[in-house]
C-alpha positions as CSV (number, residue, x, y, z in Angstrom):
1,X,-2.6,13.5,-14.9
2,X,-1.0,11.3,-12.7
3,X,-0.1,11.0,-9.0
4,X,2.1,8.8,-7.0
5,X,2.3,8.8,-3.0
6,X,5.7,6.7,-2.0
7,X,5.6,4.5,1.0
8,X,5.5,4.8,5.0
9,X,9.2,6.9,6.0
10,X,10.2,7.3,2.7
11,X,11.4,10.9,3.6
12,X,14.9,9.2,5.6
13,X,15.0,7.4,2.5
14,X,19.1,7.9,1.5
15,X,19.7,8.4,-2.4
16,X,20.0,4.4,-2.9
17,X,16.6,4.0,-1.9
18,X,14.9,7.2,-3.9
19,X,16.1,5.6,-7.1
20,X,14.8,2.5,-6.8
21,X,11.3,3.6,-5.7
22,X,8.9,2.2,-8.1
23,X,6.5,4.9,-7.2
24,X,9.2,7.6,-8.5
25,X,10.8,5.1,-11.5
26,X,7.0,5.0,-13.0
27,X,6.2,8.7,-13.2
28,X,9.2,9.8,-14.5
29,X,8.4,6.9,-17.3
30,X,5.5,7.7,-17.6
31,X,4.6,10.1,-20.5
32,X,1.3,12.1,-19.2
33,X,1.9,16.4,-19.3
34,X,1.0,16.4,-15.6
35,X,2.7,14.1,-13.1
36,X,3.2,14.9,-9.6
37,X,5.2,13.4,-6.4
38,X,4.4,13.3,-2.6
39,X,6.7,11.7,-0.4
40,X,5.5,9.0,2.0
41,X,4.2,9.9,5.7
42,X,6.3,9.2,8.8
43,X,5.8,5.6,11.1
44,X,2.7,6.2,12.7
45,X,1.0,8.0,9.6
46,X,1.8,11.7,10.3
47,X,1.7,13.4,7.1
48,X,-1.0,11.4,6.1
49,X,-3.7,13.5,5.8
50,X,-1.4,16.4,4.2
51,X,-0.6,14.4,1.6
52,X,-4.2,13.7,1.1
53,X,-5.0,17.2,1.4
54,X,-2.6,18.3,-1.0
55,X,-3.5,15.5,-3.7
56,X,-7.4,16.2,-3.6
57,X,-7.1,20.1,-5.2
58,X,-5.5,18.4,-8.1
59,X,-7.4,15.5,-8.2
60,X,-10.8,17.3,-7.9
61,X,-9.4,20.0,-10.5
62,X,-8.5,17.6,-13.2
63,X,-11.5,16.1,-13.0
64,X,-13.8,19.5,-12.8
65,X,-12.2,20.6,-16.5
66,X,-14.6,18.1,-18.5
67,X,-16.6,14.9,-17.9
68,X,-13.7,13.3,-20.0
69,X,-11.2,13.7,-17.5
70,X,-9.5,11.2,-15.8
71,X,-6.9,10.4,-13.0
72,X,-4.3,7.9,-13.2
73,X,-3.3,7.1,-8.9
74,X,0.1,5.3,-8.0
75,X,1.1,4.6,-4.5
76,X,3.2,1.7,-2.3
77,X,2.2,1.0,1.3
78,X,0.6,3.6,2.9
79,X,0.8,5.9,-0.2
80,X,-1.3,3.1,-1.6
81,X,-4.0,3.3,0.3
82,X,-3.9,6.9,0.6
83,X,-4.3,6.8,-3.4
84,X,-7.8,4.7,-2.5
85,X,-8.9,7.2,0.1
86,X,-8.8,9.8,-3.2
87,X,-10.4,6.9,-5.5
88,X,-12.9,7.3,-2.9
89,X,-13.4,10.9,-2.3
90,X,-13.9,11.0,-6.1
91,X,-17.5,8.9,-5.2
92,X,-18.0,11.1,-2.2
93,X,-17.8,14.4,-4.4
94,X,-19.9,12.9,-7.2
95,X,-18.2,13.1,-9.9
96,X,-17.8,9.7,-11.2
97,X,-16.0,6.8,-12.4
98,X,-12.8,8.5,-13.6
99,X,-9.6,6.8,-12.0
100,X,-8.7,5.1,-15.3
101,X,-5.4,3.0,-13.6
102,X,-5.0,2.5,-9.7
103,X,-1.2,1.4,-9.2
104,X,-0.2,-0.3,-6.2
105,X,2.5,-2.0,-4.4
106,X,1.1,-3.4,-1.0
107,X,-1.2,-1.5,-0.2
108,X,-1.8,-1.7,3.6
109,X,-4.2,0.7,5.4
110,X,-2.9,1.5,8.4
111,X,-4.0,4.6,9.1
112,X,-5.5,6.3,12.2
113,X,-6.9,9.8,11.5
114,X,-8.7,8.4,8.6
115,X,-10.5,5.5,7.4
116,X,-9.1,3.8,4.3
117,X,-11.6,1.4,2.4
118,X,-10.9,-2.0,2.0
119,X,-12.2,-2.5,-1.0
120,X,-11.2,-0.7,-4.5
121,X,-13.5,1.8,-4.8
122,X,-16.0,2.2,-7.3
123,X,-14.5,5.0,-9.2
124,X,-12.0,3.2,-10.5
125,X,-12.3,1.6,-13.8
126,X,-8.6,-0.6,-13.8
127,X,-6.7,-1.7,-10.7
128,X,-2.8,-3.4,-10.5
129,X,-2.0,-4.5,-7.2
130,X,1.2,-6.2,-6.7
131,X,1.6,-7.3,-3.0
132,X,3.3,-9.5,-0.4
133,X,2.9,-13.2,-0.4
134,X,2.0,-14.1,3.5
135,X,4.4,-17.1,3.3
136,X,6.9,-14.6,2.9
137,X,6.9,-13.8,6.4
138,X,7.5,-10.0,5.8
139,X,5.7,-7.3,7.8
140,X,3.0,-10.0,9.1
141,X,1.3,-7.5,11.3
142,X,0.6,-5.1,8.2
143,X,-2.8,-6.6,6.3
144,X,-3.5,-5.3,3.2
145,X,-6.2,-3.3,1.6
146,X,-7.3,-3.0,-2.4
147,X,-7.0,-6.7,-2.6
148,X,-10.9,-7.0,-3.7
149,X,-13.1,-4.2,-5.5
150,X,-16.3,-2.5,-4.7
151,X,-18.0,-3.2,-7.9
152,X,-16.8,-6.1,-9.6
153,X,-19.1,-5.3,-12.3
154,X,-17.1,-2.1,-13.5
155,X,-13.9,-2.2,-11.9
156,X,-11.2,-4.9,-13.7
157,X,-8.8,-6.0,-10.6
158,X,-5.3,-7.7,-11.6
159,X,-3.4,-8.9,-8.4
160,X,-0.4,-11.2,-7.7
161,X,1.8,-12.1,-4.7
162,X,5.2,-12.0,-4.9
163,X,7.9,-13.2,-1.8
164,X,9.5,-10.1,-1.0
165,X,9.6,-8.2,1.6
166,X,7.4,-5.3,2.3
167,X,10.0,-2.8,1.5
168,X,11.0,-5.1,-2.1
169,X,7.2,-4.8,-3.1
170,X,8.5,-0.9,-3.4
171,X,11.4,-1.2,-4.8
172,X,13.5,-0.7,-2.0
173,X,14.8,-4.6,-1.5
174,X,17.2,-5.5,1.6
175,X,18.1,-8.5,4.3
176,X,14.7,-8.5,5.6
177,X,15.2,-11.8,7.6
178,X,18.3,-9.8,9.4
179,X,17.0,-6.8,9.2
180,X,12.6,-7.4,10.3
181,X,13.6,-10.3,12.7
182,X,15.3,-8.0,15.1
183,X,12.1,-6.0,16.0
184,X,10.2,-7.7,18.6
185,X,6.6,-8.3,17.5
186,X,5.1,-7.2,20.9
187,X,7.1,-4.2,21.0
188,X,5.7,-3.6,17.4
189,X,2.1,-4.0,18.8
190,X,2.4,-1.5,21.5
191,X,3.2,1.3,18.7
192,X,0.7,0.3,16.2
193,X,-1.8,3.6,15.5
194,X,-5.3,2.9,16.6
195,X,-7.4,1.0,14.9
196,X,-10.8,1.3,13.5
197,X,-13.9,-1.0,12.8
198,X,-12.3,-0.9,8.9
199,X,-8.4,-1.7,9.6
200,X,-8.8,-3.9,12.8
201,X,-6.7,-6.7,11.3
202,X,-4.0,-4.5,10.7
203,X,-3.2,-4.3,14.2
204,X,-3.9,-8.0,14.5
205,X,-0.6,-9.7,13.3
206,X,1.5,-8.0,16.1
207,X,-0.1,-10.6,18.8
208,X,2.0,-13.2,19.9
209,X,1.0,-15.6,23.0
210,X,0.0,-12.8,25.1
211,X,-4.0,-12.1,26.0
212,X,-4.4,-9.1,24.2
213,X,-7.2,-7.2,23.5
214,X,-8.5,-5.7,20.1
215,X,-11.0,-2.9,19.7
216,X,-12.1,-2.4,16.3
217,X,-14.5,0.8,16.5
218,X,-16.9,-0.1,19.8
219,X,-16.0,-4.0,19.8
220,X,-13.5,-4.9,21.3
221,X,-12.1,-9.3,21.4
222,X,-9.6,-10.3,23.6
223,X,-7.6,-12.9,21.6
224,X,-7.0,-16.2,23.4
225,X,-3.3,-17.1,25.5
226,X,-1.4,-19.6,23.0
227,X,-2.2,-17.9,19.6
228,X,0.3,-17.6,16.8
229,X,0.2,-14.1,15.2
230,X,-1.4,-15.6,12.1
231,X,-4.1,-17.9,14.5
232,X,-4.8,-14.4,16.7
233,X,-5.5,-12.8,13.0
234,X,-8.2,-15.6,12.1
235,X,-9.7,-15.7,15.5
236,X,-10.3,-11.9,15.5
237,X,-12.1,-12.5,11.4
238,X,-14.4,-15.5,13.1
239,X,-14.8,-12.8,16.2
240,X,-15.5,-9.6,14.2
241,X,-17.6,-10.5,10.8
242,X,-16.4,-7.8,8.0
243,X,-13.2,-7.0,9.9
244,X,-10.8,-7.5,7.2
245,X,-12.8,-9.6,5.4
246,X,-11.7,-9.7,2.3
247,X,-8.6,-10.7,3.1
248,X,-9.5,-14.3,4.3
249,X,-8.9,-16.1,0.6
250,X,-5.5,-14.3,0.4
251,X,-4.2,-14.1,3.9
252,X,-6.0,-17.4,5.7
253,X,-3.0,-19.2,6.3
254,X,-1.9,-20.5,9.8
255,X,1.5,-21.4,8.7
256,X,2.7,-17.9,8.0
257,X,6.4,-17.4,9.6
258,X,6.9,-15.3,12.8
259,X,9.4,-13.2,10.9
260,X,11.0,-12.5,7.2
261,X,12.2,-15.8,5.1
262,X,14.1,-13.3,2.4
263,X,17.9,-12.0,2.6
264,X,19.1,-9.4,0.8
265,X,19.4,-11.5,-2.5
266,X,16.6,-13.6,-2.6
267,X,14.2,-9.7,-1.7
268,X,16.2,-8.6,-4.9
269,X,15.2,-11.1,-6.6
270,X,11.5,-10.8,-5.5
271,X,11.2,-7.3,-5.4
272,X,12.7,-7.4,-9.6
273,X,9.7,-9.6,-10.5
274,X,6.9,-7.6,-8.8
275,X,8.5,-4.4,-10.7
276,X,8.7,-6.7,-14.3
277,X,5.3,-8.1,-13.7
278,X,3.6,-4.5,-13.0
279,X,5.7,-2.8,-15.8
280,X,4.5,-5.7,-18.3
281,X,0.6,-4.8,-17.1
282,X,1.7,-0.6,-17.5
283,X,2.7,-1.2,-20.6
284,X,0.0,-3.2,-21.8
285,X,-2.5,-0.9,-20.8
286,X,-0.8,2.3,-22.3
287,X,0.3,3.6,-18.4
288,X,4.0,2.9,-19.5
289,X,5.3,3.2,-23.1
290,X,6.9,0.5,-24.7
291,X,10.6,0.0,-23.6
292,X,10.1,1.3,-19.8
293,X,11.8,-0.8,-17.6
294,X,12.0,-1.3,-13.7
295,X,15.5,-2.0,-13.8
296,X,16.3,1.6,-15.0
297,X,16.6,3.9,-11.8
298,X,15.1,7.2,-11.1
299,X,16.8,10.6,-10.8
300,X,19.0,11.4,-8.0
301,X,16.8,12.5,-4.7
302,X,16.9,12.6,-1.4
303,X,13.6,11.8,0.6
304,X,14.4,14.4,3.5
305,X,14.4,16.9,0.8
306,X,10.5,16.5,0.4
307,X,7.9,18.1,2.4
308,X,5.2,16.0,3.8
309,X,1.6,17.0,1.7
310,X,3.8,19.0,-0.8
311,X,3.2,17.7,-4.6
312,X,6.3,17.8,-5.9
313,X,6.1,18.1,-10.2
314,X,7.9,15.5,-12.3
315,X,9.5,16.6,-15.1
């Protein structure tokens, strides 16, 4: 069985954008009796936990039917993580190492109702994470999660950065240096969701040269006047040990743009090597069969058509 969870307002997704999804393009490849669809949640995570709460009951089922069975999760931005949250439920329940492929495109945690793990967790036995390259500029306020496992001794972690946008690392490439840049980051800030002791540095890229103040759980830092976004990110690390953590070998770059360095050609571009670099890793591993292709689109949909926590069956 496999399940993928598509990105953060994927449900005002127009036709264009459904076919493209690499969330949607890799189940309908993919060759498994049981594949299922969720659309993503809305922008401040609503639908979150209904997606999670309709995944589990399959998850948990699957994996009740024999000790053989196994789970194959596939998600992009928040559906990402949310496809970690079930890797980790999995431990919770007891019932062992059995997500044989985690599949994600930039996986970012940004959830309030909930707390996603940083880390893979330790039920998963293979991990692909394709995910933005900071440099980029794209979505700088959005860290990301899954970029380091749990137990390095079990699970196999493949990663690589690619500069596209956030929305290119899921298929759905545009002008992001147009179309990002004319958000205000401290607008952004003010409508982040709350943030927890786990995702604190996913409200931290917002910050701009204003003294603002982070809580994370029951600490809260307020950032120095005169940071960059990118310097208010590291000062909040050195201020909050194990806040984001694992992202410092990654994401500990001060030079990281204000805004998107991508138009709509160059996220094309981008956002057709993330897809050809995970399809080469599906295939490898047996996800994908031989001949799949990123460049061929999914069926006809319409993302208001889906119903947040509904899993949807893929033909």
């Amino acid at each position: 069985m496999i399940i993928g969870i598509d990105g953060t307002m994927s449900q005002t997704w127009d036709n264009s954008k459904m076919v493209r999804s690499f969330v949607r393009k890799i189940l309908e490849q993919n060759k498994q009796a049981e594949k299922y669809y969720f659309i993503g949640p809305g922008m401040r995570g609503e639908g979150g936990q209904a997606t999670v709460n309709g995944a589990w009951p399959l998850v948990s089922a699957r994996l009740r039917q024999s000790d053989s069975a196994s789970v194959d999760l596939l998600g992009f931005s928040r559906g990402a993580a949310y496809c970690m949250y079930l890797a980790k439920l999995i431990a919770d329940a007891g019932l062992g190492k059995r997500v044989a492929h985690l599949i994600m495109f930039d996986s970012v945690g940004r959830q309030a109702d909930f707390v996603i793990p940083e880390q893979v967790p330790k039920t998963v036995v293979k991990c692909f994470h394709a995910y933005r390259n900071p440099a980029g500029g794209s979505r700088n306020y959005f860290e990301n999660v899954g970029l380091y496992v749990e137990d390095p001794n079990f699970t196999a972690l493949k990663k690589e950065m690619f500069m596209a946008s956030h929305g290119g690392m899921g298929g759905t490439w545009y002008d992001a240096k147009t179309g990002e840049r004319k958000y205000k980051q401290n607008e952004l800030a003010s409508k982040l969701v709350d943030v927890n002791s786990s995702q604190g540095a996913n409200g931290v890229r917002a910050m701009s040269t204003a003294s603002i103040g982070l809580t994370a759980g029951l600490a809260t830092v307020s950032v120095p006047a005169g940071l960059t976004a990118a310097a208010a990110a590291h000062y909040v690390r050195k201020e909050l040990p194990g806040v984001a953590a694992q992202q410092t070998s990654d994401r500990n770059q001060l030079n990281i743009p204000d805004g998107p360095v991508m138009d709509e050609k160059q996220d094309h571009i981008a956002s057709d090597q993330a897809g050809k670099w995970m399809w080469d890793q599906l295939i490898d591993m047996g996800v994908l069969p031989g001949g799949s292709s990123p460049f061929v689109d999914a069926s006809p949909a319409e993302g208001k058509n889906f119903v947040f926590g509904t899993p949807y069956r893929v033909p």
